[in-house]
N, C-alpha and C positions, 0 to 999 in steps of 0.2 A: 806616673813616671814620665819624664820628659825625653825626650830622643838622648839626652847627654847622658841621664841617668841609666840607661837601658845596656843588662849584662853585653859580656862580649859575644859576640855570634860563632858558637862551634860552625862545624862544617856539616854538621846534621843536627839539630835541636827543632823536634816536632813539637805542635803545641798538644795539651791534651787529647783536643777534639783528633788530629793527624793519628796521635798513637792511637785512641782508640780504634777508629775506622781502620787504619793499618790492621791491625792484628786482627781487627773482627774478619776480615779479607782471607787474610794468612790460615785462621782457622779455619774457614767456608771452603777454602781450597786444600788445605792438606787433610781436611776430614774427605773431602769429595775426592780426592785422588787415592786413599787410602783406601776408601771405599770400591774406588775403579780398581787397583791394582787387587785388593782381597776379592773382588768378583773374578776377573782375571786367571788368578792363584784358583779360587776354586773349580772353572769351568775347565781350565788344564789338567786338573787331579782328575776331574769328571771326564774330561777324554782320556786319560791314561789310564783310568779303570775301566771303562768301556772296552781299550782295546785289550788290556790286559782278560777281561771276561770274555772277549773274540775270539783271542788266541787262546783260553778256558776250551769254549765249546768247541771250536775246530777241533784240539785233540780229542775232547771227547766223542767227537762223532767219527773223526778216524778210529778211535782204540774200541768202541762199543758197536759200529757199524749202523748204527742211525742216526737218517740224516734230521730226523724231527725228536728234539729234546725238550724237556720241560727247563724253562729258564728260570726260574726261580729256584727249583732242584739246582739246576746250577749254578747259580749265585751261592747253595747254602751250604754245595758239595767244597766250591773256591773258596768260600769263608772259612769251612772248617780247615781244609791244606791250608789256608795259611796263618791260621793259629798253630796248627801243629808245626809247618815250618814257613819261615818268616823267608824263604827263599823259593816259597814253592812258584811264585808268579815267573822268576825269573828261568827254573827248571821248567817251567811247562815251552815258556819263549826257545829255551835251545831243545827242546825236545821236538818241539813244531821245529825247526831247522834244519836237527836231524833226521826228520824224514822226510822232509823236501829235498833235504841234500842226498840222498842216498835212495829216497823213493824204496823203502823197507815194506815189502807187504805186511799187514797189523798182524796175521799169522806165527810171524818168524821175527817180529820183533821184537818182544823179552829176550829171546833167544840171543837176539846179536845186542842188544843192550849187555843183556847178561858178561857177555863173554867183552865186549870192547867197549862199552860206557856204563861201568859201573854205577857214578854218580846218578845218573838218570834213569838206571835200572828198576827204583821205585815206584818212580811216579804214576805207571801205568800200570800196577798191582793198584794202588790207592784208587785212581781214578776209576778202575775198570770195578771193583768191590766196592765204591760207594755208589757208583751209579745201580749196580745189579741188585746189592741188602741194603741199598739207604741210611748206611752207617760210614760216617768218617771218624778214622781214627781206632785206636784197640787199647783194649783195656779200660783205665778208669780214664781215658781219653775220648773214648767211643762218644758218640754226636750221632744218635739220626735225623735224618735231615728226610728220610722218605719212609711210610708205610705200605701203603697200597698202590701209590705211585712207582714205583722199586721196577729194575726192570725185569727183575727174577721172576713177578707174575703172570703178566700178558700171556706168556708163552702156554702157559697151565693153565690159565684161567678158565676152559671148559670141561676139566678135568678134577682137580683141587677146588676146592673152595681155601680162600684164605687162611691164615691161622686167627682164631680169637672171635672168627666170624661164624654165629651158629648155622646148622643146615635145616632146625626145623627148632619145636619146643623143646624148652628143658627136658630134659630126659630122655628126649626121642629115639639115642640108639639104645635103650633097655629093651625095646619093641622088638619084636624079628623083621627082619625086613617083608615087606609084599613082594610074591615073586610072581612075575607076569610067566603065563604058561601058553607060549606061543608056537 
């Protein structure tokens, strides 16, 4: 083609090789930025459950009075409240408020929930029964989430033997006991 024969010149007309390279650009950066913003997205879910599991244990260890928990226990105790309610993360946040705010001894606090914040009345029955029988939830909703770990045992544990756990051979209380004659 000669310069005379040669179309008219748009105001943007690339030639192949331009578009190609264009777009292969276009896609190296919006894959790479998409990628940055979904890592982004995910390390903020990752602090917003962190903190949500914070403000977890903190009540837990106001409502149960220990300050050493098993964290995985409570990971499995907040997974189950919040299958059973999809608002329990946000009940526990105003529940930790309400007793900063008002500084309630854990004694007297079903009490005064009871009687002036209904709504939040619950949560410290659930929490305070699944930490102690390692069950979240009741009925055909029931979840345990602890055995032996439970904190209904420590306290007995020189006393009781577990349940399920033998104390000697099969058969062993058919025997009379030995009695030391001291």
């Amino acid at each position: 083609m000669t310069s005379s024969q040669q179309p008219p010149s748009s105001p943007f007309a690339p030639s192949r090789r331009q578009f190609l390279i264009g777009t292969s650009v276009l896609a190296t950066l919006s894959v790479t930025g998409l990628g940055a913003l979904g890592r982004a997205h995910a390390q903020a879910a990752a602090a917003s459950a962190d903190a949500d599991f914070s403000a977890f244990m903190k009540l837990s260890q106001y409502l149960t009075g220990k300050t050493s928990l098993d964290v995985e226990i409570g990971r499995a105790i907040l997974a189950g409240l919040r299958g059973d309610d999809a608002s329990a993360v946000a009940t526990v946040a105003q529940l930790n408020d309400f007793v900063a705010r008002t500084n309630t001894p854990v004694n007297t606090l079903q009490s005064v929930l009871d009687a002036s914040q209904p709504a939040l009345a619950k949560l410290p029955k659930k929490v305070v029964t699944a930490w102690y029988l390692g069950v979240v939830g009741t009925g055909k909703n029931a979840r345990t989430v602890a055995y032996e770990q439970a904190l209904m045992y420590p306290p007995i544990s020189d006393v009781i033997v577990m349940p399920s756990y033998a104390r000697g051979v099969p058969g062993y209380w058919a025997k009379p006991p030995v009695l030391s004659h001291s």
